[in-house]
C-alpha positions in Angstrom: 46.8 137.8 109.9 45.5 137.0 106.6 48.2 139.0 104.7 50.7 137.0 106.2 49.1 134.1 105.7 49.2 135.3 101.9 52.9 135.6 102.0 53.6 132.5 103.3 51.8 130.5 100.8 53.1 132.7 98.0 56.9 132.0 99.5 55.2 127.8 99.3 53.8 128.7 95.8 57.6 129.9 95.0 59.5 127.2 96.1 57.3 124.6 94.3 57.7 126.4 91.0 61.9 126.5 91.2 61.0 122.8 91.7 59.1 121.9 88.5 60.5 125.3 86.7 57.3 126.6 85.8 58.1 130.3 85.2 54.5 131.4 84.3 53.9 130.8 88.5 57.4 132.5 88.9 56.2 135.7 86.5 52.4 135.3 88.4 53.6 135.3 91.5 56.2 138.5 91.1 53.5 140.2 89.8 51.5 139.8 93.0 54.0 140.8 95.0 56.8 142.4 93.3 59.0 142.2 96.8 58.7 138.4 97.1 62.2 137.5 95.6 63.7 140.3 98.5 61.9 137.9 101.3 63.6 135.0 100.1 66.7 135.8 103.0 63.5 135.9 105.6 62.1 132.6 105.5 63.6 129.3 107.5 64.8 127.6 104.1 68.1 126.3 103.5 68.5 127.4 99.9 67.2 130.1 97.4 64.5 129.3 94.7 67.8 129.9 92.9 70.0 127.1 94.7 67.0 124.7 93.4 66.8 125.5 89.7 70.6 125.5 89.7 70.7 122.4 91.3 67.7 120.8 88.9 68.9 122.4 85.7 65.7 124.8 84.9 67.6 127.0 82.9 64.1 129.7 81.7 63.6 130.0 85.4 67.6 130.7 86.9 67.3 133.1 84.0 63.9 135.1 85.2 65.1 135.1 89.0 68.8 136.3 87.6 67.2 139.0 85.5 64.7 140.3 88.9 67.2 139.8 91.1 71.3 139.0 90.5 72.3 139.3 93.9 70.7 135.7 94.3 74.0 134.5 93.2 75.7 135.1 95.9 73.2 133.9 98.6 74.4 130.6 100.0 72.4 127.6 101.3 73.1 126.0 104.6 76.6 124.3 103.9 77.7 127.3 102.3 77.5 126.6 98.5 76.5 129.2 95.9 74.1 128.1 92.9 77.1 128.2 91.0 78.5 125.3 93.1 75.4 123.1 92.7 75.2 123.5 89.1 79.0 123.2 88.6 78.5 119.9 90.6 75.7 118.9 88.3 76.9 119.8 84.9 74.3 122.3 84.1 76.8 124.1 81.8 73.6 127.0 80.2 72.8 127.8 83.8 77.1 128.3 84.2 77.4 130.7 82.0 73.7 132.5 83.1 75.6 132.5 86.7 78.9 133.8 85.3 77.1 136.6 83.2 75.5 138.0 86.4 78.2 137.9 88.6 81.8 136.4 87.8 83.0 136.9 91.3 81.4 134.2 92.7 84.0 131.7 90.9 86.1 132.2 94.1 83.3 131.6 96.6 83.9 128.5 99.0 81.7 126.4 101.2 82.2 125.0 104.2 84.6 122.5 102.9 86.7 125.6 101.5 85.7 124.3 98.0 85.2 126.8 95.0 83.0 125.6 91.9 86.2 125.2 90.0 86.8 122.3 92.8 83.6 120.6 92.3 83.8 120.7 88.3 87.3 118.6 88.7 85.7 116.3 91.1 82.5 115.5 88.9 84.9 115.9 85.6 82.7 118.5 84.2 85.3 119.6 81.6 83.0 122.7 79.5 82.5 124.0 83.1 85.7 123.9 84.1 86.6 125.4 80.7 83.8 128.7 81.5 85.6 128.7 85.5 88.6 129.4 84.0 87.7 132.1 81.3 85.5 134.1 83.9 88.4 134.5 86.5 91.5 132.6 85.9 93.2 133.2 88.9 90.6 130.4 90.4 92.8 128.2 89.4 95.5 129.1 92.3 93.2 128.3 94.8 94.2 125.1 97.1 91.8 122.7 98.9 93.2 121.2 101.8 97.0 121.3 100.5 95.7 120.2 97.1 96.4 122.5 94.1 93.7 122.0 91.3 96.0 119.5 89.6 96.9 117.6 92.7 92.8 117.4 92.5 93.1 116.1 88.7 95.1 113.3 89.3 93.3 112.2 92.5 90.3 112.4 91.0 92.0 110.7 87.9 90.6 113.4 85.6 93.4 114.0 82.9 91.7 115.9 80.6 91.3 118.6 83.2 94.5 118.2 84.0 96.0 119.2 80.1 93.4 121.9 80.3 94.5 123.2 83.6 98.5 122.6 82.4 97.2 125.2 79.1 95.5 127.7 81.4 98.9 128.2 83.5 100.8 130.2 80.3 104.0 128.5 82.0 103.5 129.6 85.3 106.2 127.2 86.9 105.4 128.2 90.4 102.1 127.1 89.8 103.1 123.9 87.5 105.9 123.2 90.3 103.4 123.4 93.3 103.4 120.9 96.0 101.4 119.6 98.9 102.4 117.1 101.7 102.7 113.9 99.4 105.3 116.5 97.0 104.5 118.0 93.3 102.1 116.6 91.1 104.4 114.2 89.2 105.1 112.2 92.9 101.8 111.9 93.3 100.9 110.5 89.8 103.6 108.1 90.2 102.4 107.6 94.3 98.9 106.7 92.0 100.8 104.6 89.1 98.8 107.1 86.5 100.7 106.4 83.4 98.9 108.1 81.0 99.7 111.3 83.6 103.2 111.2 83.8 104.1 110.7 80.3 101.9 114.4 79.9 103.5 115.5 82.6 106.9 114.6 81.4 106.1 116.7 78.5 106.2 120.0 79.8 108.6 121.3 80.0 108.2 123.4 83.3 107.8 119.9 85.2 110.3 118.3 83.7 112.9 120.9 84.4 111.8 120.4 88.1 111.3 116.5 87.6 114.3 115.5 90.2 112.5 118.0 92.6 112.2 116.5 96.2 109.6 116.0 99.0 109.1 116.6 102.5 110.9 113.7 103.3 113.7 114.0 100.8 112.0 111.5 97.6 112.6 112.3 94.0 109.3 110.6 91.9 111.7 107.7 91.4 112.6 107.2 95.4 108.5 106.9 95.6 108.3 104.7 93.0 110.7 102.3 94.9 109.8 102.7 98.2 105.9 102.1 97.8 106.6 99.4 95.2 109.3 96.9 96.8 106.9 94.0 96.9 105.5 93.2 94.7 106.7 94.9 91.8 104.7 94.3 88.5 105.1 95.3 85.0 103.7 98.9 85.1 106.1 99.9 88.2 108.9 99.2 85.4 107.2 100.6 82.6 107.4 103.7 85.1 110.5 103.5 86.0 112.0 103.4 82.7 109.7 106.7 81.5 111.1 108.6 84.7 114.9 107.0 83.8 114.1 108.2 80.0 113.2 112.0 81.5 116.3 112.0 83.6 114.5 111.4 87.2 117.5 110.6 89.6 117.4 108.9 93.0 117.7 111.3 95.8 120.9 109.0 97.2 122.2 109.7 93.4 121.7 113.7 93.1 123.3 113.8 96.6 126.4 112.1 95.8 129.2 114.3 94.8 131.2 112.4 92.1 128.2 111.0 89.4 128.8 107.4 88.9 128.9 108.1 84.8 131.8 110.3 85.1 134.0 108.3 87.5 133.8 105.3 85.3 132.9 103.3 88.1 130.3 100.3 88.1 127.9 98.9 90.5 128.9 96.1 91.3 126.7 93.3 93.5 127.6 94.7 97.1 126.6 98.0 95.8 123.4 96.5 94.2 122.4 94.7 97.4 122.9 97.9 99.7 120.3 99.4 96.9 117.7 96.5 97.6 118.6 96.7 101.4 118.0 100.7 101.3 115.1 100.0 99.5 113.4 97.5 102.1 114.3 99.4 104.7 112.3 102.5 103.2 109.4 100.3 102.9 109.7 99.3 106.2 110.0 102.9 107.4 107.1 103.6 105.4 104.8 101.2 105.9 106.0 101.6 110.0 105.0 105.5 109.5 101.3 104.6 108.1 100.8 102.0 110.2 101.7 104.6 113.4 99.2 107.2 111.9 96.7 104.4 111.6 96.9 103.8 115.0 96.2 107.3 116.1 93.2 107.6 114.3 92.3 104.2 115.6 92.6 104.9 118.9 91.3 108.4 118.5 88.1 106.9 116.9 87.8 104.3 120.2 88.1 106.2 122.4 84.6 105.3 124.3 85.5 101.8 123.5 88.8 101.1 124.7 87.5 102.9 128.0 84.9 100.4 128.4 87.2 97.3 127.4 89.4 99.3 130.5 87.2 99.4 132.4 85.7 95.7 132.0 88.8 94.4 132.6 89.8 96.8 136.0 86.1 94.9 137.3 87.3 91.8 136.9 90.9 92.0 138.6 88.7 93.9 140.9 86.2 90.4 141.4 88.9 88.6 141.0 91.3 90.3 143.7 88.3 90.4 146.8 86.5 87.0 145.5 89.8 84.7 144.9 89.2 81.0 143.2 88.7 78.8 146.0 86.9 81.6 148.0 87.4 82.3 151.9 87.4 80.9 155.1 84.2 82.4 156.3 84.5 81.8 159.7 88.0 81.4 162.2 89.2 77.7 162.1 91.1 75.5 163.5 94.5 74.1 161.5 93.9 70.5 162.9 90.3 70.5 162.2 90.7 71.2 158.0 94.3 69.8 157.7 95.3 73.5 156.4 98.4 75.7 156.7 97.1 78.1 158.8 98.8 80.8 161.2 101.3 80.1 163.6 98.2 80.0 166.1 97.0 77.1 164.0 94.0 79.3 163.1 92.7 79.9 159.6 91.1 83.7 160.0 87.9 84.2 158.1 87.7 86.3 155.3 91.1 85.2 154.2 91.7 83.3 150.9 91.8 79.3 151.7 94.4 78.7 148.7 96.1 81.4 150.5 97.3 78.9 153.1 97.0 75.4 151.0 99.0 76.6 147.9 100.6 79.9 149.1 103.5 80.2 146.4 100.8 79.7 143.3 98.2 81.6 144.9 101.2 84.7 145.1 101.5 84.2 141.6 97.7 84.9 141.3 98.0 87.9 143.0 101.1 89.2 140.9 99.4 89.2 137.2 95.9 89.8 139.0 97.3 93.1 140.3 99.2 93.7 137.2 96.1 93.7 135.5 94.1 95.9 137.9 97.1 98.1 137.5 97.6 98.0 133.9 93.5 98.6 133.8 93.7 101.8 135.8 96.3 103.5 133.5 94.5 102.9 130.3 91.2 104.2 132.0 93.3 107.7 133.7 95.4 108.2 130.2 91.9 108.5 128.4 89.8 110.6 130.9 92.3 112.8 131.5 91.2 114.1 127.5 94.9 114.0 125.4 94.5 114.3 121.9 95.5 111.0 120.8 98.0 112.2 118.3 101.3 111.7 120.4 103.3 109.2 119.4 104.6 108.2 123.1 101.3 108.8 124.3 100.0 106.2 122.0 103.0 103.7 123.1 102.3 104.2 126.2 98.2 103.4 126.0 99.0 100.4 123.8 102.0 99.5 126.5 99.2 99.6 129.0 96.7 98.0 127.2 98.9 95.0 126.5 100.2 94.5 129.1 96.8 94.3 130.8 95.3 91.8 128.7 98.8 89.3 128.7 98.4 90.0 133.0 95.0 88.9 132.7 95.7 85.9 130.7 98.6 84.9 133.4 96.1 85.0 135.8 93.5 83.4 134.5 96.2 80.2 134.3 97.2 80.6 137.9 93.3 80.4 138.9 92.9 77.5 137.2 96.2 76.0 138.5 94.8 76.9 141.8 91.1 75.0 141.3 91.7 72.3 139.5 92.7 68.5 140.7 96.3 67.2 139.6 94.4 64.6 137.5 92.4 67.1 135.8 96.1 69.3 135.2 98.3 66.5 134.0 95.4 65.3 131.2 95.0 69.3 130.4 98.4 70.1 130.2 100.0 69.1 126.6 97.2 71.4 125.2 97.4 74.2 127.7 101.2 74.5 127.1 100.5 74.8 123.6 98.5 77.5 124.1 100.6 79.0 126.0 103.7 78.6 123.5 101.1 80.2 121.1 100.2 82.8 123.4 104.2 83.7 124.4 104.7 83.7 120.8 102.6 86.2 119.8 103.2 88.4 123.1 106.9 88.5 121.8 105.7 89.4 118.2 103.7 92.0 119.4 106.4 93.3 121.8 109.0 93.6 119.4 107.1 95.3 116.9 106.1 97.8 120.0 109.5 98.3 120.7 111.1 98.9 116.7 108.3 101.1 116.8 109.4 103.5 119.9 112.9 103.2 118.6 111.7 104.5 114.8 109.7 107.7 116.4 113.3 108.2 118.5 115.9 107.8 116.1 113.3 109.6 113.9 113.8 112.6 116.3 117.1 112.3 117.1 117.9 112.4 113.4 116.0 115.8 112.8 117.3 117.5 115.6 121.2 116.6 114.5 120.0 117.8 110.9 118.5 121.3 112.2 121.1 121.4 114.8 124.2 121.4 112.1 121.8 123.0 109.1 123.2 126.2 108.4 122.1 129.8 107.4 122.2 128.7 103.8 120.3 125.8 104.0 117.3 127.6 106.3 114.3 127.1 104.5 113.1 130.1 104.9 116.4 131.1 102.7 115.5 128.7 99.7 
């Protein structure tokens, strides 16, 4: 018992030293037990005493535990990361190159978010470590994170010195130089980013500018991006851009398509030409901004789910109220029709239980019932299209929830204007009704707003569809992608 009462405070002792760095407790403590550094995997720790001096820079100490035991480098802590990535991340460049002496393989090691050191240096812009990443094992420069080469990661992380160092390290490699992920190579996404200072370096090499008129997944050259995400407003930079893309010979997709180039027919454009080009233009950044605006809502509605099951389910309870406990309430016992001046049955008797407005204002009180139901209806749907546990990432099954959801709140809007038809006195009405119809020209106004937009939406996604299954319908063997 006492014994391992000994080796637990020694594994205490061990872990306070790596904190403060003090290697005369590290050397003291070895030396009473020369297997404590081989116990480190036993204990209920998250990281080495390792992962801590990396992480705090106590270079003496990484180098006493590296020299006892080198196979700390490749322990990892509990989200995966190696000292390497915790010292990469802090710029602890001596304690680098004292990881990278023991063991260079563990440049390629990822964490949990499939990053590699070389991914964190770029992120924190730790340029000498980046520099020692890529001399211990160049081929860490290939790896992707999430679709991102390394210089995707530059220019996101706005790091162009790392990117020039990164551009030297390829020797050329134009596969590498050339790479792309879903927003297209790196020169769309430093003009996506308006990185000036970016392009005209990567105008400069020539590997990328040999491949500057490459295109993206959806068919862009650098200059298409530049004038789709930039149609309003345009400032000075977007045509300070445009003219160093013009300069490198960057073409518009529309342009490198057309068969006869308008400089060697001899042909000009003329000002129906030039307003098609701001019509295609606006209509890309309608298409675009129509595209975001639809992933948006996904993740919106993915993120709400709970919520927009309780707004469901609010509103099902009070169509619910509304449909058993009508405005006005009920008769609650039979009466007579020439007792309560009422239109009652054809038995001149008013049943209990049944709605009075039902038989003083039947035609509005049927209204009533038509958007209440609607409502209730509407309500339901919403409520079984989330239980039922879709992914929210279809596209109709998103028009359809937001279908439903609209139309339950414009039902329960009718309604509540048909219950207060139904209650109040014609006095009350005709004093009350220049500013209810107002509200309800602003209210019919903004329903029609809202379903248009619903609608150019559904008829995007289709056409959207229709268009890619007429293009891989009539693509042939030569254009496969699998072929290119």
């Amino acid at each position: 018992m006492d014994r391992r009462h000994d080796e637990e405070g020694n594994m205490v002792a061990i872990y306070e030293a790596s904190m403060n760095g003090c290697v005369s407790t590290l050397n003291t403590l070895i030396q009473r037990d020369a297997l404590i550094l081989n116990k480190v995997s036993l204990t209920s720790f998250n990281e080495t005493p390792l992962h801590i001096a990396a992480l705090l820079g106590h270079l003496e100490f990484s180098r006493v535990l590296l020299n006892k035991k080198p196979k700390l480098t490749e322990e990892v802590d509990l989200l995966g990361r190696t000292p390497l990535h915790l010292a990469s991340a802090e710029g602890h460049i001596e304690i680098v190159k004292a990881l990278l002496q023991a063991n260079k393989n563990i440049c390629m090691a990822v964490d949990q978010d499939e990053r590699i050191p070389l991914h964190l240096a770029i992120m924190r812009r730790r340029i000498e470590i980046i520099k020692e990443l890529v001399i211990a094992r160049r081929e860490s420069i290939q790896v992707n994170l999430n679709g991102d080469s390394v210089l995707h990661l530059c220019l996101r992380y706005n790091h162009l010195d790392a990117l020039k160092l990164l551009v030297e390290s390829s020797n050329g490699d134009e596969l590498f130089l050339n790479s792309k992920n879903h927003d297209g190579s790196v020169l769309h996404l430093a003009v996506m980013l308006k990185q000036m200072k970016a392009i005209k370096y990567l105008i400069s090499v020539p590997e990328i500018k040999r491949e500057a008129n490459a295109m993206n997944v959806i068919g862009y050259t650098s200059l298409d991006v530049l004038e789709a995400c930039n149609v309003c407003p345009r400032d000075f930079k977007c045509f300070e851009i445009q003219n160093i893309l013009k300069e490198a010979g960057v073409k518009r997709s529309m342009d490198l398509n057309s068969s006869v180039p308008l400089a060697l027919s001899g042909t000009t454009i003329d000002g129906a030409q030039r307003a098609q080009s701001r019509f295609r233009r606006w209509w890309e950044c309608v298409c675009l901004s129509l595209s975001k605006y639809w992933k948006h809502q996904g993740n919106w509605m993915e993120e709400t789910r709970g919520t927009l099951m309780i707004v469901a389910t609010v509103m099902a309870t009070m169509a619910f109220q509304a449909g058993i406990s009508p405005p006005g309430g009920v008769w609650q016992q039979n009466t007579s029709n020439s007792t309560e001046g009422s239109n009652c049955t054809q038995d001149n008797i008013c049943e209990a239980g049944i709605a009075v407005l039902s038989y003083s204002n039947p035609d509005n009180y049927l209204w009533f019932l038509y958007f209440n139901t609607t409502s209730f209806f509407a309500s339901l749907c919403v409520i079984l299209l989330v239980i039922i546990g879709f992914p929210l990432r279809s596209k109709l099954f998103i028009w359809l929830l937001t279908s439903a959801i609209t139309i339950s709140v414009a039902s329960m809007t009718f309604t509540y204007k048909q219950a207060v038809t139904l209650v109040s006195p014609h006095h009350i009405l005709n004093r009350f009704q220049s500013l209810g119809m107002k509200y309800i020209y602003i209210w019919v106004g903004i329903s029609l707003i809202v379903g248009v937009i619903h609608i150019i939406r559904l008829l995007y996604w289709m056409v959207k569809k229709l268009c890619t299954f007429i293009r891989q319908s009539t693509r042939g063997p030569a254009e496969d992608p699998a072929n290119v």
